[in-house]
C-alpha positions as a printed Julia matrix, in Angstrom:
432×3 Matrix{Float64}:
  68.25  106.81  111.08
  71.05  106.22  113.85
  68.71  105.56  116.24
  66.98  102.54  114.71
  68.76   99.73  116.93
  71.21   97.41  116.24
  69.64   95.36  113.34
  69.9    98.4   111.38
  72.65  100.3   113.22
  74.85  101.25  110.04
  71.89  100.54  106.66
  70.33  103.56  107.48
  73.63  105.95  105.64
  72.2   105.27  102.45
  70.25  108.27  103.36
  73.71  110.16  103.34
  73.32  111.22   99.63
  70.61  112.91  100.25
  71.38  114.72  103.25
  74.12  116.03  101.32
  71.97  116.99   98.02
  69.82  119.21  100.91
  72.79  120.53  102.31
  74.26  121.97   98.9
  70.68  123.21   97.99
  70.33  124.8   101.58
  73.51  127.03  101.04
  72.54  128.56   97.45
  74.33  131.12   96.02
  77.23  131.46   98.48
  80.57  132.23   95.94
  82.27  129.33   97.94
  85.19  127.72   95.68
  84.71  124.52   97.26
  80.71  122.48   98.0
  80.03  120.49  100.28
  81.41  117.54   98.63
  83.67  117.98   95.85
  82.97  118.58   92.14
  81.24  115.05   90.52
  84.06  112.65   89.34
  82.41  110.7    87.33
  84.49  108.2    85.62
  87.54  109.49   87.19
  87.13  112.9    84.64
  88.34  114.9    87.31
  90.45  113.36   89.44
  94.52  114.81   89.24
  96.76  112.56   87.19
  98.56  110.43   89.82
  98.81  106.84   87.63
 100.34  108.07   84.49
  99.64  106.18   81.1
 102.29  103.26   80.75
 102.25  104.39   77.15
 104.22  107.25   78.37
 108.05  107.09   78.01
 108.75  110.12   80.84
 107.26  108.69   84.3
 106.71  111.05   86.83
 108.49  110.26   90.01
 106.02  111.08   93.26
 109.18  112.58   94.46
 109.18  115.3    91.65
 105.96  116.5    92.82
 105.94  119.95   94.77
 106.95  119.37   98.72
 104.43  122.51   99.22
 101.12  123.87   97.78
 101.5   126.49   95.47
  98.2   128.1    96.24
  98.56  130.1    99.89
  98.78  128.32  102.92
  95.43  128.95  104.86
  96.12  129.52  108.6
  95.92  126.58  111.07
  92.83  127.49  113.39
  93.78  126.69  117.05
  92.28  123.57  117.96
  90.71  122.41  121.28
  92.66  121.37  123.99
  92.69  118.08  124.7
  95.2   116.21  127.23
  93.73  112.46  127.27
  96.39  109.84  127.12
  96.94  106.48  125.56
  96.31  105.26  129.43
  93.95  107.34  130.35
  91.61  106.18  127.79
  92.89  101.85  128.34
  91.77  103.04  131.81
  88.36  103.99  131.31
  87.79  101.15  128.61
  88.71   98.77  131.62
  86.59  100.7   134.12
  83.62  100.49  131.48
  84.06   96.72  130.73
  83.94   95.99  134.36
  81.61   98.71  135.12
  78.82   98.13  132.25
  79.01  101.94  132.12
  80.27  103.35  128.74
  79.16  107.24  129.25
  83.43  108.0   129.56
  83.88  106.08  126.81
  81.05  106.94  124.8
  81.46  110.65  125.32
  85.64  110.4   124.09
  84.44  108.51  120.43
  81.6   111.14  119.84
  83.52  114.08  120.62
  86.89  112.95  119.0
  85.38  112.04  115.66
  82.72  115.15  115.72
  84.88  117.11  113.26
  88.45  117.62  111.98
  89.35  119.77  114.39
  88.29  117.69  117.08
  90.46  114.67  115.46
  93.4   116.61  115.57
  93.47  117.58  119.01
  92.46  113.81  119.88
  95.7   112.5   117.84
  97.81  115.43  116.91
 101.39  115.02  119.21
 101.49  118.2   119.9
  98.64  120.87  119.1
 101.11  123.68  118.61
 102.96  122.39  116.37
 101.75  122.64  112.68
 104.06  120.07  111.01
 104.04  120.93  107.35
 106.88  118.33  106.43
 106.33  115.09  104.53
 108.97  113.54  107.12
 106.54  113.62  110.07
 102.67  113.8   109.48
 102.51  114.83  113.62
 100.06  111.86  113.93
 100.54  109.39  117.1
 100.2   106.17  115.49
 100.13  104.69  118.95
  96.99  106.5   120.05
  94.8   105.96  116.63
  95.99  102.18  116.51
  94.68  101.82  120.04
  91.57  103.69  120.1
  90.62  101.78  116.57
  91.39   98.35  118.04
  88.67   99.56  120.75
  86.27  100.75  118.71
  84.67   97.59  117.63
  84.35   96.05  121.41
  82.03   98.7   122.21
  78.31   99.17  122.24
  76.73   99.99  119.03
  75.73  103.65  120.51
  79.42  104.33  120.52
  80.13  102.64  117.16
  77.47  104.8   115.79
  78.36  107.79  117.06
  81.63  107.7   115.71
  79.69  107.52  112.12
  77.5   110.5   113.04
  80.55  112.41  113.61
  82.6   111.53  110.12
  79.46  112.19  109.05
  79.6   115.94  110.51
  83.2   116.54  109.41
  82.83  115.66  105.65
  79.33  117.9   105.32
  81.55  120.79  106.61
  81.85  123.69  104.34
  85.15  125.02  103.08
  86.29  127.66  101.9
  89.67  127.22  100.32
  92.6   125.28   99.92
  92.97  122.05  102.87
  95.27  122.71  105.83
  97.61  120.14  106.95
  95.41  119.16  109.44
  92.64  118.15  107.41
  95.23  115.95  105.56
  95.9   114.19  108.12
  91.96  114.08  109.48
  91.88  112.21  106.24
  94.55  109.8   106.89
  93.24  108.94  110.31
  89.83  108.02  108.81
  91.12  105.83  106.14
  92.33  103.6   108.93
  88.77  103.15  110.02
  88.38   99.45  110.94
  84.26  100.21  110.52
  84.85  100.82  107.5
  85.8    96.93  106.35
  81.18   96.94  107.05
  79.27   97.34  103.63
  76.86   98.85  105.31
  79.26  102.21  105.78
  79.83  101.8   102.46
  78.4   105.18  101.33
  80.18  107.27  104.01
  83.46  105.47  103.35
  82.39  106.19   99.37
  82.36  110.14  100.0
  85.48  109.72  102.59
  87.59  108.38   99.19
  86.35  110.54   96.47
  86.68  114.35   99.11
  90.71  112.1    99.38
  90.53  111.4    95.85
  90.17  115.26   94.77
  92.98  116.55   96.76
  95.57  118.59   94.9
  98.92  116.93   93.53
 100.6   118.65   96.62
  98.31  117.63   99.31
  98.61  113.93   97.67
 102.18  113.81   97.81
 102.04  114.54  101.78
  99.7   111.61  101.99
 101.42  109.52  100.0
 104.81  110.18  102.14
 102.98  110.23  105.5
 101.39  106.8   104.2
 104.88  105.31  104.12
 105.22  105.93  107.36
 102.15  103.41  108.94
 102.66  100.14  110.01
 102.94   97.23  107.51
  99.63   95.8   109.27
  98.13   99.22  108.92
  98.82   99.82  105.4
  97.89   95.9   104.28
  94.78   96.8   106.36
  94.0   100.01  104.46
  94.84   98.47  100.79
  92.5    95.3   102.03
  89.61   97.43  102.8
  90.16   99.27   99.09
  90.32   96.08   97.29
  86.89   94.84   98.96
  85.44   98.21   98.34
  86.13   97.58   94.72
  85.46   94.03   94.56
  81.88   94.25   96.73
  80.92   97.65   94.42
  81.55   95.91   91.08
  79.82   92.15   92.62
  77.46   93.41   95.17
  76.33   89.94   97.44
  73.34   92.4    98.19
  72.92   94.47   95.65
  70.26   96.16   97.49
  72.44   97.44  100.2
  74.25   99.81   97.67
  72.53  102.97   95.86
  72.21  102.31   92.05
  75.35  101.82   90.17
  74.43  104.42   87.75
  74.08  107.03   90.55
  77.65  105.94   92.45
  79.67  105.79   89.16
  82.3   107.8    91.06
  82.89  105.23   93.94
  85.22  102.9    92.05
  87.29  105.43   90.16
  87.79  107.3    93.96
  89.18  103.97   95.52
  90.82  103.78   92.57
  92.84  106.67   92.79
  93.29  106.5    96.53
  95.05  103.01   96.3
  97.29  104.35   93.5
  98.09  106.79   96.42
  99.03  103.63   98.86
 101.1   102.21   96.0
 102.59  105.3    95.32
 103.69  105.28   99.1
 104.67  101.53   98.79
 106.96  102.11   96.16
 109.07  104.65   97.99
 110.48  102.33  100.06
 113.35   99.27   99.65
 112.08   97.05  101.03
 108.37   97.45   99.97
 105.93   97.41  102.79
 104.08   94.98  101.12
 103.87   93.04   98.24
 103.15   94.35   95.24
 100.97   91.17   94.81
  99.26   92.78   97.51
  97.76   95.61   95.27
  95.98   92.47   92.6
  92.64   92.38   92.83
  91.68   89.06   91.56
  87.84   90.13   90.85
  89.02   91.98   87.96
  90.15   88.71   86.41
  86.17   88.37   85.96
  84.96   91.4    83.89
  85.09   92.41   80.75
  88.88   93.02   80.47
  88.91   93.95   76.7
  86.22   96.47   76.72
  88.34   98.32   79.77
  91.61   98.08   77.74
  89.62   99.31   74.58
  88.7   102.26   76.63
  91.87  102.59   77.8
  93.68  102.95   74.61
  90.41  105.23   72.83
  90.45  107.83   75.74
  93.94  107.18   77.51
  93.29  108.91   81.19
  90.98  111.84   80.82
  87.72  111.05   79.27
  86.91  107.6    80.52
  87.42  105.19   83.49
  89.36  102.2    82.91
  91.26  100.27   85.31
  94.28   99.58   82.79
  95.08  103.23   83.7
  95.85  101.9    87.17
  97.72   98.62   86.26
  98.92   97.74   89.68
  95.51   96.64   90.59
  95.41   93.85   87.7
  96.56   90.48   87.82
  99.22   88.65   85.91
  96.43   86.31   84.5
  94.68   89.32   83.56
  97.4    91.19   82.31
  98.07   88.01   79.95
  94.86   87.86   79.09
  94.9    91.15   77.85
  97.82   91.31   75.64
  97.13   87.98   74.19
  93.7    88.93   73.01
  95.08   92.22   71.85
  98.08   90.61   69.96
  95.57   88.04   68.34
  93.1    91.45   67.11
  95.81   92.69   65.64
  97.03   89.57   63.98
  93.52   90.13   62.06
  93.41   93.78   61.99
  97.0    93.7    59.89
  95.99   90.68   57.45
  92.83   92.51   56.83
  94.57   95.22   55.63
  96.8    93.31   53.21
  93.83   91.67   52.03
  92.01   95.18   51.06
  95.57   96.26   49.47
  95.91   93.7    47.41
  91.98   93.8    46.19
  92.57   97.81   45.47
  95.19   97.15   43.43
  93.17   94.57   41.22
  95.75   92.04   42.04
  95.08   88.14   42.92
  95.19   87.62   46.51
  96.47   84.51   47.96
  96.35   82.37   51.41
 100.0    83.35   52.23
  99.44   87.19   52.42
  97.57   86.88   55.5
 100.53   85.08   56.99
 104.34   86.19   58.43
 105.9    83.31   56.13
 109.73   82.43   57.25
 111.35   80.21   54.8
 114.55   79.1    56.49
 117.28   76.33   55.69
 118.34   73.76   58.62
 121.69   74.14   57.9
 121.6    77.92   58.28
 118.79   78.27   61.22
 119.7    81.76   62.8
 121.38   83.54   59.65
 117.81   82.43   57.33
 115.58   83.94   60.96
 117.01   86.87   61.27
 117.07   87.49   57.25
 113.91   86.71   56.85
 112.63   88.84   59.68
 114.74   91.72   58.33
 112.95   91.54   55.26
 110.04   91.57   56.44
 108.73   93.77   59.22
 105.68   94.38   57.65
 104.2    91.3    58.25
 105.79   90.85   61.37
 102.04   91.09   63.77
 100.45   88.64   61.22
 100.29   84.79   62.27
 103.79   82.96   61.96
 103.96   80.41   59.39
 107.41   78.71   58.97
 108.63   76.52   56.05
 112.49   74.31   56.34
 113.26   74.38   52.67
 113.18   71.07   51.12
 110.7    69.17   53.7
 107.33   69.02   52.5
 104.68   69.73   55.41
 102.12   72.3    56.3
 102.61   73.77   59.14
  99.39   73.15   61.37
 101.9    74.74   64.79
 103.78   71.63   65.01
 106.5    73.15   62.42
 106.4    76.71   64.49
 106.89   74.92   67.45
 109.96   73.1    66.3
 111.53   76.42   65.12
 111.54   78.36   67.89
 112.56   74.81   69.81
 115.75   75.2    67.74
 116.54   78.7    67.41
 116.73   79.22   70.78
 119.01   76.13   71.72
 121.22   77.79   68.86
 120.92   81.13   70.02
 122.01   80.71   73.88
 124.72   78.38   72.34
 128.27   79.59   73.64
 129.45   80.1    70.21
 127.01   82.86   69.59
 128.4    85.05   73.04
């Protein structure tokens, strides 16, 4: 399907899936721990707990995490020696502009990109070296940022054949835990500017959920080497996320994308693999970016109850909700949510009074399905906080207040006037 020109240069991935479904059928039986593509994570079952509950009172630090895989350290293999420079490659882009001839060019992106291997020796600073810190992923920024900021001022052949190779790398078969070099394979791909194209969509899909399914360990080197990538880098990478999301959930062509219910894995990957970048993004004072930078205002636009209902049914194990990653919703969302959820329970709690009162055969009356404070002009904060004390069972039902001796109903106007009050009396310099 690469071959198909440029109208079609990237639409023809969609066929990705199901070069990977033949791939897993074609190698059968092997006893291999790991598939082609990682176990199905649908609904984010699977993926490792990296955004804890914020119901949780113990938070777990990203720095708490092991600095090392428990599970044995495969060996390195010795990669391909490769001694192109950062100039030596400006060189031959200028000789091919001027030229017309891209064969240098072309042959550097298809051969780079043809594995993991391959991207290692490309951008690894030094080949011998395995660097198994979090303080130094071994990557030369300099090199990626340049040969990305290439990539899409060349001919489509080249631009493809850069896909066809990521392609290669994540059908590879393996066999065990990930080496530090496919780590940081994997963070040299995310920075993919091609990738910002719906139409990679489904190979930047399977890039994010093979990420997504990393161990704790491996995720806490990404998440420190992450840190370490420049500010327009890392806005760039959280950007292309955010789209990802955004175009997945409100396709402009929903024809471009397989079938939602085939792909339910493809949000709750990007998912996980920004809470990585925000992870990253909170290690350092200053931020790199915002943390505004992580909203993504689509969200404001779905059903925000029905993912905070699932939220609080199956907390983070059973079902996806975005509420378990609550960096990714807006303020206005956010308010949204806890407004509608303080109004439900407002209900839910006179309800019950309601059903109490009717099991016990007794009378029930308007003002038991209200928080009724009774409170004396004279004596504002002392009457408040009584009444309050006394009672805390009604305290999620509707507020209804009453200033003894004034007859009115109070249609808000009343409320409005108390708390108006109270809180000039309260933050009066007589209280401390």
């Amino acid at each position: 399907g690469l071959e198909e020109g440029a109208k079609n240069q990237f639409s023809t991935f969609s066929n990705f899936i199901t070069t990977i479904n033949q791939k897993k059928e074609g190698i059968g039986n092997r006893n291999s721990p790991t598939q082609l593509v990682i176990p199905n994570i649908k609904n984010g079952r699977d993926l490792p707990p990296l955004c804890l509950d914020v119901r949780q009172k113990q938070r777990m630090s990203m720095d708490t995490l092991p600095q090392e895989p428990k599970a044995p350290i495969p060996p390195e293999p010795s990669l391909p020696i490769r001694t192109k420079t950062v100039k030596d490659f400006q060189d031959d882009m200028e000789k091919s502009k001027a030229s017309g001839d891209w064969k240098a060019v072309h042959n550097f992106y298809s051969t780079t990109f043809d594995s993991f291997l391959e991207i290692n020796a490309a951008f690894k600073k030094d080949t011998n070296s395995p660097f198994n810190t979090i303080e130094d992923s071994g990557i030369d920024a300099e090199f990626v940022n340049v040969v990305y900021d290439a990539l899409l001022n060349t001919p489509q052949d080249v631009q493809k054949s850069v896909l066809k190779g990521i392609i290669n790398g994540l059908l590879q078969e393996w066999t065990g835990p990930r080496t530090k070099d496919d780590l940081r394979a994997y963070c040299i791909l995310l920075q993919n500017p091609q990738f910002s194209n719906t139409s990679t969509y489904v190979i930047y899909a399977h890039l994010l959920r093979q990420i997504a399914a990393l161990t704790e360990a491996d995720h806490h080197f990404l998440v420190h080497w992450s840190k370490k990538i420049s500010q327009k880098r890392f806005k760039q990478v959280v950007d292309r996320l955010l789209q990802f999301i955004s175009l997945r959930l409100f396709p402009a062509k929903p024809e471009e994308f397989p079938p939602m219910v085939k792909c339910t894995w493809w949000i709750p990957s990007a998912a996980k693999v920004l809470a990585l970048f925000n992870a990253a993004n909170s290690l350092i004072s200053p931020p790199i970016i915002s943390y505004t930078d992580f909203y993504n205002s689509t969200l404001d636009h779905i059903d925000l109850m029905e993912e905070y209902h699932n939220w609080q049914c199956y907390g983070n194990s059973h079902r996806f909700s975005f509420c378990q990653y609550p960096f990714i919703i807006s303020i206005a969302a956010k308010k949204v949510i806890i407004q509608r959820d303080s109004e439900q329970q407002m209900i839910s709690i006179a309800r019950q009074s309601l059903v109490d009162k009717v099991s016990r055969r007794q009378k029930p009356d308007m003002n038991m399905l209200f928080l009724n404070v009774k409170v004396r002009r004279t004596h504002l904060v002392s009457d408040s906080l009584d009444e309050l004390a006394r009672k805390k069972a009604d305290l999620k039902k509707k507020l209804k207040v009453t200033f003894v001796g004034e007859a009115g109903l109070d249609m808000g106007g009343l409320t409005k006037e108390w708390f108006l009050l109270l809180i000039r009396q309260i933050f009066h310099p007589d209280y401390g």
